[in-house]
Structure formats: structure tokens, C-alpha cells
Chimera marker file (.cmm) of the C-alpha trace (Angstrom):
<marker_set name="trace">
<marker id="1" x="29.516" y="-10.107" z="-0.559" r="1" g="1" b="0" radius="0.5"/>
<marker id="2" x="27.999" y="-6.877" z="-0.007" r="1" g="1" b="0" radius="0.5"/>
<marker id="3" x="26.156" y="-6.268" z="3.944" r="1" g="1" b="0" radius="0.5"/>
<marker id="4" x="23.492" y="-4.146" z="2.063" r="1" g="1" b="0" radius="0.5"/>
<marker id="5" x="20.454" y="-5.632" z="0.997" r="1" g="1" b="0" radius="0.5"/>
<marker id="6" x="20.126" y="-5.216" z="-2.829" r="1" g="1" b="0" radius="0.5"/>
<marker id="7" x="23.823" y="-5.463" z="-3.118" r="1" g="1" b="0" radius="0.5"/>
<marker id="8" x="24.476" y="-0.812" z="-1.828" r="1" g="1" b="0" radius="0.5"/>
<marker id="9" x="23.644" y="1.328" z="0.301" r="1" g="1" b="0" radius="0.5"/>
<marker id="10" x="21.795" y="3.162" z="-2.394" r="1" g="1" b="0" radius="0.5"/>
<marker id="11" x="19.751" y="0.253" z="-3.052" r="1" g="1" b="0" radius="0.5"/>
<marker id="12" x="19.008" y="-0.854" z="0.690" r="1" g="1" b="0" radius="0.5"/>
<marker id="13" x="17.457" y="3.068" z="0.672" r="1" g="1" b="0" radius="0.5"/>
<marker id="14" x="15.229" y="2.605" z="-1.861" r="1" g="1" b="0" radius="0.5"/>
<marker id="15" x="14.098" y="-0.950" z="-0.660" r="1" g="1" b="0" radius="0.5"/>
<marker id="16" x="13.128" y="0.755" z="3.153" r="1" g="1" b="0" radius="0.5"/>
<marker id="17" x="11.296" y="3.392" z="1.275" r="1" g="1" b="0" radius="0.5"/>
<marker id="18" x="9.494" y="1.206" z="-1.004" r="1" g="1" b="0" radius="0.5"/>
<marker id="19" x="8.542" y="-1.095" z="1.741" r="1" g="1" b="0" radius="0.5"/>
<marker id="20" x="9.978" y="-3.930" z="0.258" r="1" g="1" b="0" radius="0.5"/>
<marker id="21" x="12.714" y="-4.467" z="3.107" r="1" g="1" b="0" radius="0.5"/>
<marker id="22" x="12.046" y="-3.406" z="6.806" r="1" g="1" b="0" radius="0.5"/>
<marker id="23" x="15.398" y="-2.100" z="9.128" r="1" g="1" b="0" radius="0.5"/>
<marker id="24" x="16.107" y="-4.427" z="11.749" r="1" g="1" b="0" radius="0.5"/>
<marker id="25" x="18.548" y="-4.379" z="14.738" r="1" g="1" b="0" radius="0.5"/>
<marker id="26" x="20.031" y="-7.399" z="13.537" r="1" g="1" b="0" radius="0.5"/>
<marker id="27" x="20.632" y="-5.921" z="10.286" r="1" g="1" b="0" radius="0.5"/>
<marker id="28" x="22.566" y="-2.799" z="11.278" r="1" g="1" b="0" radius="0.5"/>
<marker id="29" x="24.953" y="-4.806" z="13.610" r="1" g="1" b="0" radius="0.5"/>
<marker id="30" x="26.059" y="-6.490" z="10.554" r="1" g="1" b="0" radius="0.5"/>
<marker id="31" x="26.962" y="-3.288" z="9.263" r="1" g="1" b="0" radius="0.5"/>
<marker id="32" x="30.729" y="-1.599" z="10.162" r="1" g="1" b="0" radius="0.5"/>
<marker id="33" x="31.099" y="2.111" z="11.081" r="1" g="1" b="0" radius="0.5"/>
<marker id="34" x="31.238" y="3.181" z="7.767" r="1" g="1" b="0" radius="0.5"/>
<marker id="35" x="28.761" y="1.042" z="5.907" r="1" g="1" b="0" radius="0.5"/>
<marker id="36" x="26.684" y="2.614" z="8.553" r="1" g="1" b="0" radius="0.5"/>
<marker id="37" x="27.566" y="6.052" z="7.564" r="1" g="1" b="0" radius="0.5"/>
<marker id="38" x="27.030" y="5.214" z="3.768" r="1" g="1" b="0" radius="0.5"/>
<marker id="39" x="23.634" y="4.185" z="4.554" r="1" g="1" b="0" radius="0.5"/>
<marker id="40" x="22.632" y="6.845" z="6.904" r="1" g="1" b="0" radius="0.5"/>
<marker id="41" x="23.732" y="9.243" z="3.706" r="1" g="1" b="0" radius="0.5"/>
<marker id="42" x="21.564" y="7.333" z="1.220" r="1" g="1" b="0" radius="0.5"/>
<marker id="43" x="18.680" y="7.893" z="3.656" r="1" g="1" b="0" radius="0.5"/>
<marker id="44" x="19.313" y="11.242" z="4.157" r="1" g="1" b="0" radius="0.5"/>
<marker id="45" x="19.316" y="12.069" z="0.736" r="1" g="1" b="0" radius="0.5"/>
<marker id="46" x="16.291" y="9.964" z="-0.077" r="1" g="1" b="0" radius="0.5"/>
<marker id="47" x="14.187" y="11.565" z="2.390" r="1" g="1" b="0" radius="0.5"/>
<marker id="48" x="15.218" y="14.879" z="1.229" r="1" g="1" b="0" radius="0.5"/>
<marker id="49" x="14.124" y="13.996" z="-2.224" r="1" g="1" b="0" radius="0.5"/>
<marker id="50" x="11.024" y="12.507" z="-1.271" r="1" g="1" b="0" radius="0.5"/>
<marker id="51" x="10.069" y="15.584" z="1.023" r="1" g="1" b="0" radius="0.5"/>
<marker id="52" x="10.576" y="18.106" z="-2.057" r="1" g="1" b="0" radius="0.5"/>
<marker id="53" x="8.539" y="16.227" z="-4.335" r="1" g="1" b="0" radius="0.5"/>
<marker id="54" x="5.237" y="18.557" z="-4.863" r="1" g="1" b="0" radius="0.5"/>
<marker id="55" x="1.888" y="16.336" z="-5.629" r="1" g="1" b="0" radius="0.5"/>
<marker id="56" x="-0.682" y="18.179" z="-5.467" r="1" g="1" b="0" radius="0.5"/>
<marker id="57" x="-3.387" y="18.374" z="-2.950" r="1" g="1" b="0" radius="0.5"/>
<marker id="58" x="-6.433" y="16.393" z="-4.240" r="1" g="1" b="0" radius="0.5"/>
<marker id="59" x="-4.318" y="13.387" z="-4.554" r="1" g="1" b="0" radius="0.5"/>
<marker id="60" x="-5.491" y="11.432" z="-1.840" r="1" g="1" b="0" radius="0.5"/>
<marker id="61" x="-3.503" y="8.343" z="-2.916" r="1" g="1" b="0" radius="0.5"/>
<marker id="62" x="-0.056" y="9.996" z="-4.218" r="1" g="1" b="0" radius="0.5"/>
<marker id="63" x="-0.105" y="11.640" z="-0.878" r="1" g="1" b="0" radius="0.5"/>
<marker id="64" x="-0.614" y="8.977" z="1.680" r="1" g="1" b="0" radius="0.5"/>
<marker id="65" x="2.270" y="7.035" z="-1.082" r="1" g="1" b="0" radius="0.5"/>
<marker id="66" x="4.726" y="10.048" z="-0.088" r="1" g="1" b="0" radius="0.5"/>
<marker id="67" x="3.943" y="9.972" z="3.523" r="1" g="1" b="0" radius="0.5"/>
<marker id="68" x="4.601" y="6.112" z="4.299" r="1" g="1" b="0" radius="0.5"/>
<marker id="69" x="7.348" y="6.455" z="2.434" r="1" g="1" b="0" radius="0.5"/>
<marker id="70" x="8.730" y="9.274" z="4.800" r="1" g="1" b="0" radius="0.5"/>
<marker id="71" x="7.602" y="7.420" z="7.863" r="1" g="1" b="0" radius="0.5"/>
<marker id="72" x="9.373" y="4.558" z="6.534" r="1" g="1" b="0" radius="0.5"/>
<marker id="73" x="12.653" y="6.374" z="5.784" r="1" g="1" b="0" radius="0.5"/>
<marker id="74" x="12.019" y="8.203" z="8.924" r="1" g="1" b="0" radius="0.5"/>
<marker id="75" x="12.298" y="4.848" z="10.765" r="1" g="1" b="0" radius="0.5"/>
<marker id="76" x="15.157" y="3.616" z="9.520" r="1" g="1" b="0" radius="0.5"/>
<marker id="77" x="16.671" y="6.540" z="10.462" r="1" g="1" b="0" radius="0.5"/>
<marker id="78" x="15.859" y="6.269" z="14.013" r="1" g="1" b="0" radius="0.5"/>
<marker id="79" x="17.056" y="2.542" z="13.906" r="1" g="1" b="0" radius="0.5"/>
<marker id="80" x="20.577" y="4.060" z="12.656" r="1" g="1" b="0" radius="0.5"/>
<marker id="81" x="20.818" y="6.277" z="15.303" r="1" g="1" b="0" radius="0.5"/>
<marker id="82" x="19.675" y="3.857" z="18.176" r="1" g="1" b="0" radius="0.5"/>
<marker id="83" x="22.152" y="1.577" z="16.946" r="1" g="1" b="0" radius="0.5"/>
<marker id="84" x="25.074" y="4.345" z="16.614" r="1" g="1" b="0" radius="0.5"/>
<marker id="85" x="24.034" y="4.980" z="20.306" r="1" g="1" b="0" radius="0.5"/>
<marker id="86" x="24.103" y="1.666" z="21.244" r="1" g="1" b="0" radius="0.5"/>
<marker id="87" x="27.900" y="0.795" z="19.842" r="1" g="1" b="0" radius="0.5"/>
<marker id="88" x="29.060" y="4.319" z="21.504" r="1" g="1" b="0" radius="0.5"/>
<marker id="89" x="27.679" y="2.952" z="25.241" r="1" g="1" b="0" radius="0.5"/>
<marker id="90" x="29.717" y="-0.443" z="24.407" r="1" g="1" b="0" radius="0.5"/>
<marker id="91" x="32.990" y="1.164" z="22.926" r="1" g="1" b="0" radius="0.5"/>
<link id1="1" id2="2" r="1" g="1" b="0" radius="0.2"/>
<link id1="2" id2="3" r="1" g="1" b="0" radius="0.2"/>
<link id1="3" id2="4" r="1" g="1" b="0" radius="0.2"/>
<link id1="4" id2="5" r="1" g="1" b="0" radius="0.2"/>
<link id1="5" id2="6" r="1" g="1" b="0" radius="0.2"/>
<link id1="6" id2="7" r="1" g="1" b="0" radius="0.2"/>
<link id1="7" id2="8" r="1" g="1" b="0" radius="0.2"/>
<link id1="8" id2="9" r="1" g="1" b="0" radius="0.2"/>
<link id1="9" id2="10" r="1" g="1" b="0" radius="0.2"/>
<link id1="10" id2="11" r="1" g="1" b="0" radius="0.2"/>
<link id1="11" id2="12" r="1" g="1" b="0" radius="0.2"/>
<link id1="12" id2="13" r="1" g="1" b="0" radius="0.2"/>
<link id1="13" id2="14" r="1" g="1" b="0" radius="0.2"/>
<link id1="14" id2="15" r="1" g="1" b="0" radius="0.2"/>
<link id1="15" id2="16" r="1" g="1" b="0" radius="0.2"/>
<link id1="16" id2="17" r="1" g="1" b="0" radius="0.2"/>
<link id1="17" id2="18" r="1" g="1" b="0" radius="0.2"/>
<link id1="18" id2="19" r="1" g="1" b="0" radius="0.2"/>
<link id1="19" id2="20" r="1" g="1" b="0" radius="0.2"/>
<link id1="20" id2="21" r="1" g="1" b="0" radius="0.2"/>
<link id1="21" id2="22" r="1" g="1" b="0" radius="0.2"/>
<link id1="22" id2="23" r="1" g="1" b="0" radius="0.2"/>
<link id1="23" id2="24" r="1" g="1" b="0" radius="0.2"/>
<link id1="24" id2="25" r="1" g="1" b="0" radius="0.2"/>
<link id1="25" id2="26" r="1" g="1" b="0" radius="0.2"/>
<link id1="26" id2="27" r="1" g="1" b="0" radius="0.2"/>
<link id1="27" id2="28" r="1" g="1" b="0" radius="0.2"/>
<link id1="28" id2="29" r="1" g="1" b="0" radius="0.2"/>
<link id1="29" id2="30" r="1" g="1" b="0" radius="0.2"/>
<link id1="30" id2="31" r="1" g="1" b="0" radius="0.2"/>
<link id1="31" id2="32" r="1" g="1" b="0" radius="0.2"/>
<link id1="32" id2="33" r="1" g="1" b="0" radius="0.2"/>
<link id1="33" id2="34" r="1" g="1" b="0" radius="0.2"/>
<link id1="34" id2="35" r="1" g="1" b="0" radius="0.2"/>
<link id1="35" id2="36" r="1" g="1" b="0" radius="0.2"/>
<link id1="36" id2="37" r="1" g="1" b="0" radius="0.2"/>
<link id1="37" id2="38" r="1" g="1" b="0" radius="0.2"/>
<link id1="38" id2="39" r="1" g="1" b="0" radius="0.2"/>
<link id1="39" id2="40" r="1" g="1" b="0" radius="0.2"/>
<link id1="40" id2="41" r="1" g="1" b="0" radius="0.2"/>
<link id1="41" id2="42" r="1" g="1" b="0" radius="0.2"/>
<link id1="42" id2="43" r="1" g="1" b="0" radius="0.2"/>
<link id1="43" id2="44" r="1" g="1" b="0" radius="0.2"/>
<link id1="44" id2="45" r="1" g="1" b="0" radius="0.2"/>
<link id1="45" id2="46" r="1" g="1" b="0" radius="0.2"/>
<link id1="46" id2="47" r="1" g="1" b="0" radius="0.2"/>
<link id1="47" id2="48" r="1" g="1" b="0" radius="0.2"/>
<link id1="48" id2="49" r="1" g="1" b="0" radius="0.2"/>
<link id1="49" id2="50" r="1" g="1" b="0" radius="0.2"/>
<link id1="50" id2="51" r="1" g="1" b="0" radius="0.2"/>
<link id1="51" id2="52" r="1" g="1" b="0" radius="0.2"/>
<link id1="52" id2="53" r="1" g="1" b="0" radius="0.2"/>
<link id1="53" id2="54" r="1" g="1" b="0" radius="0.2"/>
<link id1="54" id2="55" r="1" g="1" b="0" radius="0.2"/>
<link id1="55" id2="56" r="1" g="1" b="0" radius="0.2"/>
<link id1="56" id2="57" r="1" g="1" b="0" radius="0.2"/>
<link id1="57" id2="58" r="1" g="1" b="0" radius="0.2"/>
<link id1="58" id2="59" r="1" g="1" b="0" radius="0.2"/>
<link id1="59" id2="60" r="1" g="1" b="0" radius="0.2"/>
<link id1="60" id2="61" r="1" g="1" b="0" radius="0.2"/>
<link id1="61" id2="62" r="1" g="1" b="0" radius="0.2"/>
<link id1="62" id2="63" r="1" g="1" b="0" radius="0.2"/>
<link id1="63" id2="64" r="1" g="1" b="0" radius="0.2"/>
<link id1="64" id2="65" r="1" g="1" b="0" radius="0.2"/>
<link id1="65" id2="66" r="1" g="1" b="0" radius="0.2"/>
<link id1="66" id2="67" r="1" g="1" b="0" radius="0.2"/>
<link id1="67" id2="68" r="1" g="1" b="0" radius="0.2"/>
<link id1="68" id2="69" r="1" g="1" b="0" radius="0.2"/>
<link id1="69" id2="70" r="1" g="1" b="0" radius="0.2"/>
<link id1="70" id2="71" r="1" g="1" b="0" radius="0.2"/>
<link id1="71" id2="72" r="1" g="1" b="0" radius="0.2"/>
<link id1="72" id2="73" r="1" g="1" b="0" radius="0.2"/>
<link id1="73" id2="74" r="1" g="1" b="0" radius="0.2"/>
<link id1="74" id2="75" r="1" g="1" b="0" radius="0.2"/>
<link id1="75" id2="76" r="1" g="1" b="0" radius="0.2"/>
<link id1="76" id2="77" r="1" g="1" b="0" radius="0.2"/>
<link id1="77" id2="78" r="1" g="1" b="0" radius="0.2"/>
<link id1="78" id2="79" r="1" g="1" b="0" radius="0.2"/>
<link id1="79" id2="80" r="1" g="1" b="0" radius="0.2"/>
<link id1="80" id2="81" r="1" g="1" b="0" radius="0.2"/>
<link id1="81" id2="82" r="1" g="1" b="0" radius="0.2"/>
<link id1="82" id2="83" r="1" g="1" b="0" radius="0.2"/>
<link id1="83" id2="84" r="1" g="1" b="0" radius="0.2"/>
<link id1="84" id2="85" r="1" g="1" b="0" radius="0.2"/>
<link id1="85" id2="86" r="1" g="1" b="0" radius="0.2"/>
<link id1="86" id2="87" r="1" g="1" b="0" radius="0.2"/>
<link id1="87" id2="88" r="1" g="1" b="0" radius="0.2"/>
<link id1="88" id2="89" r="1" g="1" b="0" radius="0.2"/>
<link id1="89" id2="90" r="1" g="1" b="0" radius="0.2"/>
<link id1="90" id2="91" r="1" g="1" b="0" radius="0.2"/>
</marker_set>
């Protein structure tokens, strides 16, 4: 059985950005070293995609679509990292 939610990291990326799944602590500590290096990747790469998509400016709604799914992403991120910090402390 796969750690990720949605069965990959991949998926898990896309379910953060979508909103449909929200990062916990508890989540990550579930996660190994290098599951939580695949999913770091995945949002990486999905927040690079999602900050070079062009919408343009009188899109109110596309827009404010974009940007919660960067702060979401963004997030997540910072959970990684606080929990990377965390297991470096403890090892």
C-alpha cells in the first residue's frame, strides 16, 4: 500500500493543489526519506508549472484559481521542509 494519498507522489501533488487533500504533520511522518524527496519533487515541479501558466489579466476568477493554488503548493512545501528539519534535530 502506497503512503501517498491517491496512490503517488504525483497524485498527492495534484490533490494539495486542487484543495482536495490538505498536508498534515501526521501525514509526512508516515512518509520515509525518500518518499519525502519524491514528493517534495512533484511539488516542485507543480508549482513551477502552475507559476508559468499566463491567464490573462481581466480574469478575476482564473487568477485568484492560480494563486490558491500556489499558496496551497506553497504550503505544503513549507510543511516538507519543517518536517525535514524536524527529523535532522532528532537524527
Amino acid at each position: 500500500m502506497s503512503p501517498f494519498l491517491g496512490g503517488s507522489a504525483p497524485a498527492m501533488a495534484n490533490q494539495i493543489a486542487e484543495g482536495y487533500t490538505l498536508l498534515t504533520a501526521v501525514q509526512l511522518k508516515r512518509l520515509s526519506d525518500a518518499e519525502l524527496d519524491a514528493l517534495q519533487f512533484e511539488l516542485e515541479k507543480l508549482l513551477r508549472d502552475l507559476r508559468g501558466q499566463v491567464i490573462p489579466a481581466d480574469d478575476v476568477a482564473g487568477n485568484q484559481l492560480k494563486n490558491r493554488k500556489i499558496s496551497r503548493v506553497t504550503n505544503a512545501l513549507q510543511q516538507v521542509n519543517l518536517t525535514r528539519q524536524q527529523r535532522s534535530r532528532r537524527g
